[in-house]
mmCIF file of the C-alpha atoms, coordinates in Angstrom:
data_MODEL
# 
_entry.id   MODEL 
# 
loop_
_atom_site.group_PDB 
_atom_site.id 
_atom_site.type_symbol 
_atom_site.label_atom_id 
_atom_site.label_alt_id 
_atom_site.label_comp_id 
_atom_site.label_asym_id 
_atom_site.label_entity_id 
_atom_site.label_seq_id 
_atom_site.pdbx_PDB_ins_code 
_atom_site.Cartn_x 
_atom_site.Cartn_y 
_atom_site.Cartn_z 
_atom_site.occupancy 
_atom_site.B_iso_or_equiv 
_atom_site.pdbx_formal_charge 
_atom_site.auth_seq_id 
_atom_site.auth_comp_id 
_atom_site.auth_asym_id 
_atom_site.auth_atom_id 
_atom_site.pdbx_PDB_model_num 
ATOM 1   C CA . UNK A 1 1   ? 11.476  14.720 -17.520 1.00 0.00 ? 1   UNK A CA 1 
ATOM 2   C CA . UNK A 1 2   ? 11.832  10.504 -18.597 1.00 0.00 ? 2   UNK A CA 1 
ATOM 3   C CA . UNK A 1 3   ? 14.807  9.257  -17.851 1.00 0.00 ? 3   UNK A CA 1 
ATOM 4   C CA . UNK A 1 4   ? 15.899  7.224  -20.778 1.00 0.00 ? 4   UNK A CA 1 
ATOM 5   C CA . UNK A 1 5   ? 18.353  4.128  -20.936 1.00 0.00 ? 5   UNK A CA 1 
ATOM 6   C CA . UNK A 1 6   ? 19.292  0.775  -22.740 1.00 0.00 ? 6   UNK A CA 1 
ATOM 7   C CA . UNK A 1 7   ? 21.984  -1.724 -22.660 1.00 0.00 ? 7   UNK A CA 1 
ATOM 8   C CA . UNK A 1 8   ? 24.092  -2.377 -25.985 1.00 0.00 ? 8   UNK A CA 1 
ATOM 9   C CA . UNK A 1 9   ? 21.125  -4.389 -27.430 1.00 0.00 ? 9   UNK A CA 1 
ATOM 10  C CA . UNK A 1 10  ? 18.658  -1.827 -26.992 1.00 0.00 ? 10  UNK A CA 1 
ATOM 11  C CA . UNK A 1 11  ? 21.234  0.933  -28.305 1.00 0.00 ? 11  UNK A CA 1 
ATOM 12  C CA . UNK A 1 12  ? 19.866  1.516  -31.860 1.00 0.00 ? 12  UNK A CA 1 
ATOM 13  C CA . UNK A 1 13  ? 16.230  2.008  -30.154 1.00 0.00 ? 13  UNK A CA 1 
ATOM 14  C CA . UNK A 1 14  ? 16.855  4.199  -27.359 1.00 0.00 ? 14  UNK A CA 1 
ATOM 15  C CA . UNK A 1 15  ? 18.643  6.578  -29.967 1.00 0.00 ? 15  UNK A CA 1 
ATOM 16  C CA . UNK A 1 16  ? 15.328  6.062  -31.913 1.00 0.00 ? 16  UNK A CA 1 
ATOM 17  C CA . UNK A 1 17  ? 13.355  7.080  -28.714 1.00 0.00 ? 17  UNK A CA 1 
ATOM 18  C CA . UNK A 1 18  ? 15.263  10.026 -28.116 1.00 0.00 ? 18  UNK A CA 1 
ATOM 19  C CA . UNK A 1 19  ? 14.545  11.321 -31.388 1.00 0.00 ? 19  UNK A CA 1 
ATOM 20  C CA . UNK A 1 20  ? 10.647  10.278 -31.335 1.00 0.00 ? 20  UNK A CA 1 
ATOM 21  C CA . UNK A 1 21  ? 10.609  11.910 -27.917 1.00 0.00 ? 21  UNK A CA 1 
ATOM 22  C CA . UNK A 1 22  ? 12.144  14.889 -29.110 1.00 0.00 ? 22  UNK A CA 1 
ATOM 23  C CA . UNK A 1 23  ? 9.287   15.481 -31.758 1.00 0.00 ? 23  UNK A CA 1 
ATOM 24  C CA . UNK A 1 24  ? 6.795   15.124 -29.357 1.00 0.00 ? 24  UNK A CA 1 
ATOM 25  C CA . UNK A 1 25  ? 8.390   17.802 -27.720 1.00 0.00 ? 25  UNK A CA 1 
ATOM 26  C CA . UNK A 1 26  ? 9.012   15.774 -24.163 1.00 0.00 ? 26  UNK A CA 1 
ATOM 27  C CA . UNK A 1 27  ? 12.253  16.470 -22.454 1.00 0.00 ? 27  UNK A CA 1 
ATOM 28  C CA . UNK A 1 28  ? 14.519  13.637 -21.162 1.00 0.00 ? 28  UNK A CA 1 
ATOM 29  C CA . UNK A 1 29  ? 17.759  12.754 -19.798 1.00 0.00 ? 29  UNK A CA 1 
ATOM 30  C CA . UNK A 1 30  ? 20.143  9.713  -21.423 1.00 0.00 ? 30  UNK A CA 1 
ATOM 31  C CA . UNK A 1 31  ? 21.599  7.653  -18.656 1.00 0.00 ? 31  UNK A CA 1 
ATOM 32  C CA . UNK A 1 32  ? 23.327  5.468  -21.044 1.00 0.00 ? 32  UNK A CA 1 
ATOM 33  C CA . UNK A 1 33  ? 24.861  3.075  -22.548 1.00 0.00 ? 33  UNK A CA 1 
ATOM 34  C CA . UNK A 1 34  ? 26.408  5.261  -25.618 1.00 0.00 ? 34  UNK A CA 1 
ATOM 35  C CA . UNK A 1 35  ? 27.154  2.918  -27.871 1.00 0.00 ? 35  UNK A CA 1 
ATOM 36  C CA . UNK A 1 36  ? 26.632  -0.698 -29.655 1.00 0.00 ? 36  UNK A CA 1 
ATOM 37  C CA . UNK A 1 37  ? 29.445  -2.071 -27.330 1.00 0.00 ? 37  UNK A CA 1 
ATOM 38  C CA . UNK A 1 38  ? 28.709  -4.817 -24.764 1.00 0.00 ? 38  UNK A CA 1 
ATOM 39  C CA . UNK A 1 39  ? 27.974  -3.587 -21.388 1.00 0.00 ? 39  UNK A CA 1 
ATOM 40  C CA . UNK A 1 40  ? 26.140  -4.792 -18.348 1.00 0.00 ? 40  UNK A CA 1 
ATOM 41  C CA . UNK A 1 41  ? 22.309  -3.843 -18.728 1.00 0.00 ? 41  UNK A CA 1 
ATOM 42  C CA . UNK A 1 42  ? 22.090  -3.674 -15.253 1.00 0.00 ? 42  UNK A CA 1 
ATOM 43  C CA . UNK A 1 43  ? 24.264  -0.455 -14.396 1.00 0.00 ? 43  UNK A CA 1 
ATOM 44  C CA . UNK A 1 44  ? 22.345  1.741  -17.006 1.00 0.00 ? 44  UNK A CA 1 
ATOM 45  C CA . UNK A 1 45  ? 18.589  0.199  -15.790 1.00 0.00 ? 45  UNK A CA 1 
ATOM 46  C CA . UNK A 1 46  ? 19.695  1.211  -12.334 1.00 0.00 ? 46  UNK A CA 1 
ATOM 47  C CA . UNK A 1 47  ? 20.651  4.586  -13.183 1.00 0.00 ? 47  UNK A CA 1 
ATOM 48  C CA . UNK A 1 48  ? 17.560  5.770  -14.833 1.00 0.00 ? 48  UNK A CA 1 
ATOM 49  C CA . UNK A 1 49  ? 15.112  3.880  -12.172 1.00 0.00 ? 49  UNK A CA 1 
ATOM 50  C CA . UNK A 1 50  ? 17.174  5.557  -9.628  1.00 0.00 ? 50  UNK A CA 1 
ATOM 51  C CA . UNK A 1 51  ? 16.022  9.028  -11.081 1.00 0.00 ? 51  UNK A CA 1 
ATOM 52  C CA . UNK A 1 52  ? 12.769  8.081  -11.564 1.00 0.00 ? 52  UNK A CA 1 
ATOM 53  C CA . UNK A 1 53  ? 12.691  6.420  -7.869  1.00 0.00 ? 53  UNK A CA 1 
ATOM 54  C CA . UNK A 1 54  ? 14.133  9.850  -6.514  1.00 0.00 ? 54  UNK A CA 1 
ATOM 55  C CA . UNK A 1 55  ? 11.740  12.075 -8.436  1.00 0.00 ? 55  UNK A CA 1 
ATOM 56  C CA . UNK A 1 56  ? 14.786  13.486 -10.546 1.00 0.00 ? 56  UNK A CA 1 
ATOM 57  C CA . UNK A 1 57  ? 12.278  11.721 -13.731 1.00 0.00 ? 57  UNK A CA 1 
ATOM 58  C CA . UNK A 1 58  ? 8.529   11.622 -13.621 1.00 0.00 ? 58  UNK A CA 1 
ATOM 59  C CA . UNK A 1 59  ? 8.419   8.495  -16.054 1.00 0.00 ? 59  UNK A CA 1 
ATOM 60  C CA . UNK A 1 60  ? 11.551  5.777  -17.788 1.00 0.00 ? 60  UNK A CA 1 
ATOM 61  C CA . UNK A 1 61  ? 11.705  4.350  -21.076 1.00 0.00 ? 61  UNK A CA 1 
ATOM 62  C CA . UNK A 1 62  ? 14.378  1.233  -21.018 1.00 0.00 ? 62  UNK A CA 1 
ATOM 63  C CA . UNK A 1 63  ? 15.461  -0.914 -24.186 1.00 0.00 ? 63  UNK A CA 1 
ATOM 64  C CA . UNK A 1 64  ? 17.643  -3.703 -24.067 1.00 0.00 ? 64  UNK A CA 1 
ATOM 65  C CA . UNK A 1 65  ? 17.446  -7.015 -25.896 1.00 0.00 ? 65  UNK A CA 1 
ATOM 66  C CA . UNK A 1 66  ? 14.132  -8.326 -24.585 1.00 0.00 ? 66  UNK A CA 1 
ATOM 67  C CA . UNK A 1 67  ? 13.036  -5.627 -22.419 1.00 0.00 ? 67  UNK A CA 1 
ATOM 68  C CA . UNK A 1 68  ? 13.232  -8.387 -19.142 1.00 0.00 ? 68  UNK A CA 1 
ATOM 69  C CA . UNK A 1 69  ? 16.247  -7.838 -17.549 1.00 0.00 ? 69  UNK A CA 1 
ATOM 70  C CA . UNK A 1 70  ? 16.024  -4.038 -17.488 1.00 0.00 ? 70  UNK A CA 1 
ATOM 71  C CA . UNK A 1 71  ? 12.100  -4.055 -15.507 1.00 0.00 ? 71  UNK A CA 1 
ATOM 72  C CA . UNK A 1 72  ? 13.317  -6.665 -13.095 1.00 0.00 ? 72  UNK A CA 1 
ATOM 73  C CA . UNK A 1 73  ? 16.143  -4.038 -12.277 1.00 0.00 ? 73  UNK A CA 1 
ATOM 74  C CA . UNK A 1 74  ? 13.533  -1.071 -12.358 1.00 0.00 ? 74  UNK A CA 1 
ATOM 75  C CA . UNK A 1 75  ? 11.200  -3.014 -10.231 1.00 0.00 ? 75  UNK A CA 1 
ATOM 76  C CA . UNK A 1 76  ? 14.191  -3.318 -7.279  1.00 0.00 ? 76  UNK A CA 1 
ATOM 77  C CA . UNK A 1 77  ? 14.394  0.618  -6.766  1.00 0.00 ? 77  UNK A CA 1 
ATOM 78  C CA . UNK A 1 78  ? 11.348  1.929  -4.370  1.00 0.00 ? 78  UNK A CA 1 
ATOM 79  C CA . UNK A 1 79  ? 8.344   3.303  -6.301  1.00 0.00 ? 79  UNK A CA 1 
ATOM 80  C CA . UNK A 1 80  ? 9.442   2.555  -9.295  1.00 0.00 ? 80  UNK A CA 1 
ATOM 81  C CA . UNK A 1 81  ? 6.739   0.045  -11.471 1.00 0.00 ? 81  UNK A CA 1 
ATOM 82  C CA . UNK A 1 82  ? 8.297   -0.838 -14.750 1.00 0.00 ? 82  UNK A CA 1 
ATOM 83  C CA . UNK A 1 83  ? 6.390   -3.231 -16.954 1.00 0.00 ? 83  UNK A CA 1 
ATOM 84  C CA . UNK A 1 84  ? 7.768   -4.773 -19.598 1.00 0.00 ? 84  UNK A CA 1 
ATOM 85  C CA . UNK A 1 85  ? 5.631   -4.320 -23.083 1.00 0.00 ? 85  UNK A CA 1 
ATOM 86  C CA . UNK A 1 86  ? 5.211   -5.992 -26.275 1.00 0.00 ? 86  UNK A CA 1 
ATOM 87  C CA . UNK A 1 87  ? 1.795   -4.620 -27.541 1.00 0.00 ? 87  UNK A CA 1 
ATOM 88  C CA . UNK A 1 88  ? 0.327   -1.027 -27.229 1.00 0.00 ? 88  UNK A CA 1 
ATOM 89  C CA . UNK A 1 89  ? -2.545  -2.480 -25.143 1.00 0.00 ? 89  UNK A CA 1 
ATOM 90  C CA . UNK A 1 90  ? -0.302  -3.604 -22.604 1.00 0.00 ? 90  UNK A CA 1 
ATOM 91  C CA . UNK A 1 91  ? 1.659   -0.339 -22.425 1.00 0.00 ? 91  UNK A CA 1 
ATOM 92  C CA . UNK A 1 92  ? -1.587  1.363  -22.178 1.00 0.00 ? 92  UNK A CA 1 
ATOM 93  C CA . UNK A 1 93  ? -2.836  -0.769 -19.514 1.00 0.00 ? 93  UNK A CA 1 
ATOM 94  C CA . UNK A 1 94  ? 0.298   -0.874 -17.713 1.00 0.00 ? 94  UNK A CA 1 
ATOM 95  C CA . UNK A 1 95  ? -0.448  2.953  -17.023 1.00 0.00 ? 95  UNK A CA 1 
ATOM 96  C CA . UNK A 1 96  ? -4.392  2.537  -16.744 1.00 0.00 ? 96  UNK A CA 1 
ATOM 97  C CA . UNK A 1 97  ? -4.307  -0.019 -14.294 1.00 0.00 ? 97  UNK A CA 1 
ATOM 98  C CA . UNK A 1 98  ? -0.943  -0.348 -12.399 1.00 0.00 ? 98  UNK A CA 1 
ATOM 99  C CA . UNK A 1 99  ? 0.529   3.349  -12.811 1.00 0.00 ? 99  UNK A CA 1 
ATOM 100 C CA . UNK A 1 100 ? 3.889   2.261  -14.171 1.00 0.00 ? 100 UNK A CA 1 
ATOM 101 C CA . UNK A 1 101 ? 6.188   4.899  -14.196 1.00 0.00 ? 101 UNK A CA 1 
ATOM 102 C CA . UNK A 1 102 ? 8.727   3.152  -15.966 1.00 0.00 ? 102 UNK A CA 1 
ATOM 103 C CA . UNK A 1 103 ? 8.207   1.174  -19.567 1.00 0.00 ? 103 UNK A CA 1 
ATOM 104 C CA . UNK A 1 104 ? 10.597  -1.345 -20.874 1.00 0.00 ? 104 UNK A CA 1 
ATOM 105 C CA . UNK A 1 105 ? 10.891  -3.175 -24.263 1.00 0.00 ? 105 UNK A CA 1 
ATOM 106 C CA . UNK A 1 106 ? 13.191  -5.397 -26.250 1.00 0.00 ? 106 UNK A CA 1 
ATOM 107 C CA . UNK A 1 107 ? 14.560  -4.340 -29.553 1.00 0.00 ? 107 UNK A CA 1 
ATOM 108 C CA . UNK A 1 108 ? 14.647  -8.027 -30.329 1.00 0.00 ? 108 UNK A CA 1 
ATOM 109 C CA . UNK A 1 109 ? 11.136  -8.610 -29.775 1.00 0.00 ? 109 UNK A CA 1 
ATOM 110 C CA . UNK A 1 110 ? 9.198   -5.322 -30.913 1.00 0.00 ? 110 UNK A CA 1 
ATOM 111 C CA . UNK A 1 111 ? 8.835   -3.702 -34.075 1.00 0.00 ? 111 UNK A CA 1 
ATOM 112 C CA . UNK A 1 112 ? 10.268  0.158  -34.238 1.00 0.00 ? 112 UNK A CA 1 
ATOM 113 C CA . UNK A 1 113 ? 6.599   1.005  -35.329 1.00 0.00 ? 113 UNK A CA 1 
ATOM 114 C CA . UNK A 1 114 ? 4.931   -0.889 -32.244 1.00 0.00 ? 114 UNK A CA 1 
ATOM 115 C CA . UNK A 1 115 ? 7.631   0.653  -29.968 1.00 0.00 ? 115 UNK A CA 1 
ATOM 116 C CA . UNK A 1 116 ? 6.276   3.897  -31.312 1.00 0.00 ? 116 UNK A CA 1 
ATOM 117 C CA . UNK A 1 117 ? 2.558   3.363  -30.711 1.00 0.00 ? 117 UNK A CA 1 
ATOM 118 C CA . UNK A 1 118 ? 3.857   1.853  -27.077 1.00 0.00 ? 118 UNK A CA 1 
ATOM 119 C CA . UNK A 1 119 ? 5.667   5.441  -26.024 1.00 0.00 ? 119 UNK A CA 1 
ATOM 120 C CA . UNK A 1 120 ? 2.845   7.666  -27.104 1.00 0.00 ? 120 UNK A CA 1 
ATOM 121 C CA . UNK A 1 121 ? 0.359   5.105  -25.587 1.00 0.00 ? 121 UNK A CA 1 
ATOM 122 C CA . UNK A 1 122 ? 2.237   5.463  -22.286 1.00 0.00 ? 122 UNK A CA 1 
ATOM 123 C CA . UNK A 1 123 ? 2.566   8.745  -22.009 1.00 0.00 ? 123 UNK A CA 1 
ATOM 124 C CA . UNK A 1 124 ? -0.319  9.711  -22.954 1.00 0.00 ? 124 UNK A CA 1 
ATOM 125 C CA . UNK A 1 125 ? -2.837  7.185  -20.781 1.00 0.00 ? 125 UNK A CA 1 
ATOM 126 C CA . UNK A 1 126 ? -3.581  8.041  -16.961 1.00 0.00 ? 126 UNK A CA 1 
ATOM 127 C CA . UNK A 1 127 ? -3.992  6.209  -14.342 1.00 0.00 ? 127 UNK A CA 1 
ATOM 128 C CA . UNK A 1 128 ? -7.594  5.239  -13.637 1.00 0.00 ? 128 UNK A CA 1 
ATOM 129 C CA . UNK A 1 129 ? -7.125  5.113  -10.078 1.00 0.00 ? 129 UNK A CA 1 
ATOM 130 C CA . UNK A 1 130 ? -10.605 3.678  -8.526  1.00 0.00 ? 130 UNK A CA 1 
ATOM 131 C CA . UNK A 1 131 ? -9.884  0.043  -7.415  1.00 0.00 ? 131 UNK A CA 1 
ATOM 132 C CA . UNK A 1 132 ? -6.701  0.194  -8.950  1.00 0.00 ? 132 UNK A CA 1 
ATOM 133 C CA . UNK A 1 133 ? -5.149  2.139  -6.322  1.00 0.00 ? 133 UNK A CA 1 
ATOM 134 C CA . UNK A 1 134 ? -5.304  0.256  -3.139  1.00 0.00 ? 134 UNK A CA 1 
ATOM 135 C CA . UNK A 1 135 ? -3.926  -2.787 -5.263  1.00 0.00 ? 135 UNK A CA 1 
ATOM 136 C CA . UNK A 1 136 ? -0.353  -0.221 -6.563  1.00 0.00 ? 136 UNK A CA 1 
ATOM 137 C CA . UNK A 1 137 ? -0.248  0.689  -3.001  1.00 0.00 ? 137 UNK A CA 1 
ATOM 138 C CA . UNK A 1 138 ? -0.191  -2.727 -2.284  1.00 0.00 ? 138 UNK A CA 1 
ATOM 139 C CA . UNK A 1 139 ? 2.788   -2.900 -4.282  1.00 0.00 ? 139 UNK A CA 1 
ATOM 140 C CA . UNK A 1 140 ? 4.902   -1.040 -2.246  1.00 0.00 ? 140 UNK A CA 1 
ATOM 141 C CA . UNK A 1 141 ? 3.558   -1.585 1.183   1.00 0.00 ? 141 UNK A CA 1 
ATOM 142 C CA . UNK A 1 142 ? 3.470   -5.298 0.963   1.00 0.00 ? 142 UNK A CA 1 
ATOM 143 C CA . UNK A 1 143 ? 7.422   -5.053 -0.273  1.00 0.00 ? 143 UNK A CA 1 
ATOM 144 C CA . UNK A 1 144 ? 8.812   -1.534 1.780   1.00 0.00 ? 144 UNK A CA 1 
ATOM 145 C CA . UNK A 1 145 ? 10.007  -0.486 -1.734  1.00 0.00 ? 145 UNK A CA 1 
# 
């Protein structure tokens, strides 16, 4: 399951990701917002880290303007490692190297087609593990979350 999510500036795209999503054939739950109106990006980023933090979500995808404000909210629940992405090679290396569980974009700052290539880049790269894994459970230990 992904928990989805956006703000009102990241609306239009996370409708878009649904639907993309849906023809891949992966499941997901919308944790809001559910429309173009102005809202607070933090209350919707929270809610879908929150799932993914609990294990109620294996993975997040989170829009809003820039794609900023909603990973430094992912990044304050425990396990949760959202990176924010502008290019498929750092969506795919955001998995390969640091395991994020979370991706976040901007629907200012990224093409529809790029944010395309990013979601099937992310979910379909693993985690290399190797040296990468004592430096993601550095992550967490060196913070408690």
């Amino acid at each position: 399951m992904i928990a989805v999510a956006s703000d009102h500036a990241g609306f239009h795209y996370k409708e878009k990701v649904k639907t993309y999503l849906t023809q891949l054939g992966q499941e997901f739950r919308d944790f809001g917002t559910d429309s173009p109106a102005s809202v607070d990006y933090p209350d919707f980023a929270h809610a879908a880290s929150q799932a993914v933090s609990s294990g109620q979500c294996e993975l997040g995808i989170i829009v809003c303007g820039s794609g900023i404000g909603v990973s430094i909210v992912a990044n304050k629940h425990k396990g949760v490692r959202a990176a924010a992405c502008e290019s498929v090679t750092a969506a795919e290396l955001s998995r390969r190297h640091n395991n994020a569980n979370v991706l976040c974009f901007g629907e200012r700052l990224v093409g529809w087609g790029v944010a395309e290539d990013m979601i099937r880049a992310f979910l379909s790269t693993n985690f290399e593990a190797g040296r990468h894994t004592q430096r993601v459970e550095k992550i967490h230990s060196l913070t408690g979350r």
